[in-house]
C-alpha positions in Angstrom: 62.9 10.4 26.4 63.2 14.3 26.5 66.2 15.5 24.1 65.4 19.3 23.5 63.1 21.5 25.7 62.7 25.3 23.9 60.0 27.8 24.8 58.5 29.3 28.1 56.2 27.2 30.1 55.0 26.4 33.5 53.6 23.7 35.5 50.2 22.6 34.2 50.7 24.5 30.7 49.5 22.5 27.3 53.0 22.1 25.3 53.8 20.6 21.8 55.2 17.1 21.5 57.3 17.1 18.3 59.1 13.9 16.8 62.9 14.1 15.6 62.1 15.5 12.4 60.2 18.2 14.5 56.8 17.3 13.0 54.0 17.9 15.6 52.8 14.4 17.2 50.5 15.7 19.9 50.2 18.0 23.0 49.7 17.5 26.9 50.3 19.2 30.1 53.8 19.4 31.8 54.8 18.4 34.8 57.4 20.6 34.7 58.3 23.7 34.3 60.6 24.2 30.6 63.8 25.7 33.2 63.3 22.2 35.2 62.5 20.5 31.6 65.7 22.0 30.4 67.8 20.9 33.3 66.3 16.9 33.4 66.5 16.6 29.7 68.0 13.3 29.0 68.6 12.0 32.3 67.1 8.8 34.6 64.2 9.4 36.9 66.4 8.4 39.3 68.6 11.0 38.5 66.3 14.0 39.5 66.4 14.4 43.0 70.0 15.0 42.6 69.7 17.1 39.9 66.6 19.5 40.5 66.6 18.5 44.9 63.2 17.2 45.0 62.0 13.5 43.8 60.6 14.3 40.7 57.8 13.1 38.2 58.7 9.8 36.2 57.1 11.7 32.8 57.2 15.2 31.7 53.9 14.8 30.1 51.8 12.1 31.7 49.7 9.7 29.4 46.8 10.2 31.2 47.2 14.0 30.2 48.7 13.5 26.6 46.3 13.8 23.2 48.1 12.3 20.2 
């Protein structure tokens, strides 16, 4: 899961994927934007409606939109 969101992005913008020793693995498109990111970080999916007030995404970055 998500344990650190830093930086400025939107919806729809590319953003790094980095591993715990902060090595790049990849990069994909977000789902989110990084203030929603920020707020989700390290929560269930079944936790976001009560947290942002909408149902959210089950991924930040989607597999389908992910390039390792």
């Amino acid at each position: 899961g998500v344990v650190a969101v830093t930086g400025r992005f939107g919806r729809g913008d590319p953003v790094a994927i980095l591993g715990p020793d902060r090595a790049r693995l990849g990069q994909g498109l977000s789902r989110y934007t990084a203030a929603e990111a920020g707020r989700i970080r390290g929560i269930r999916t079944g936790e976001i409606e009560s947290v942002l007030g909408y149902p959210g995404r089950a991924a930040l970055i989607h597999r389908d939109d992910m390039a390792l």
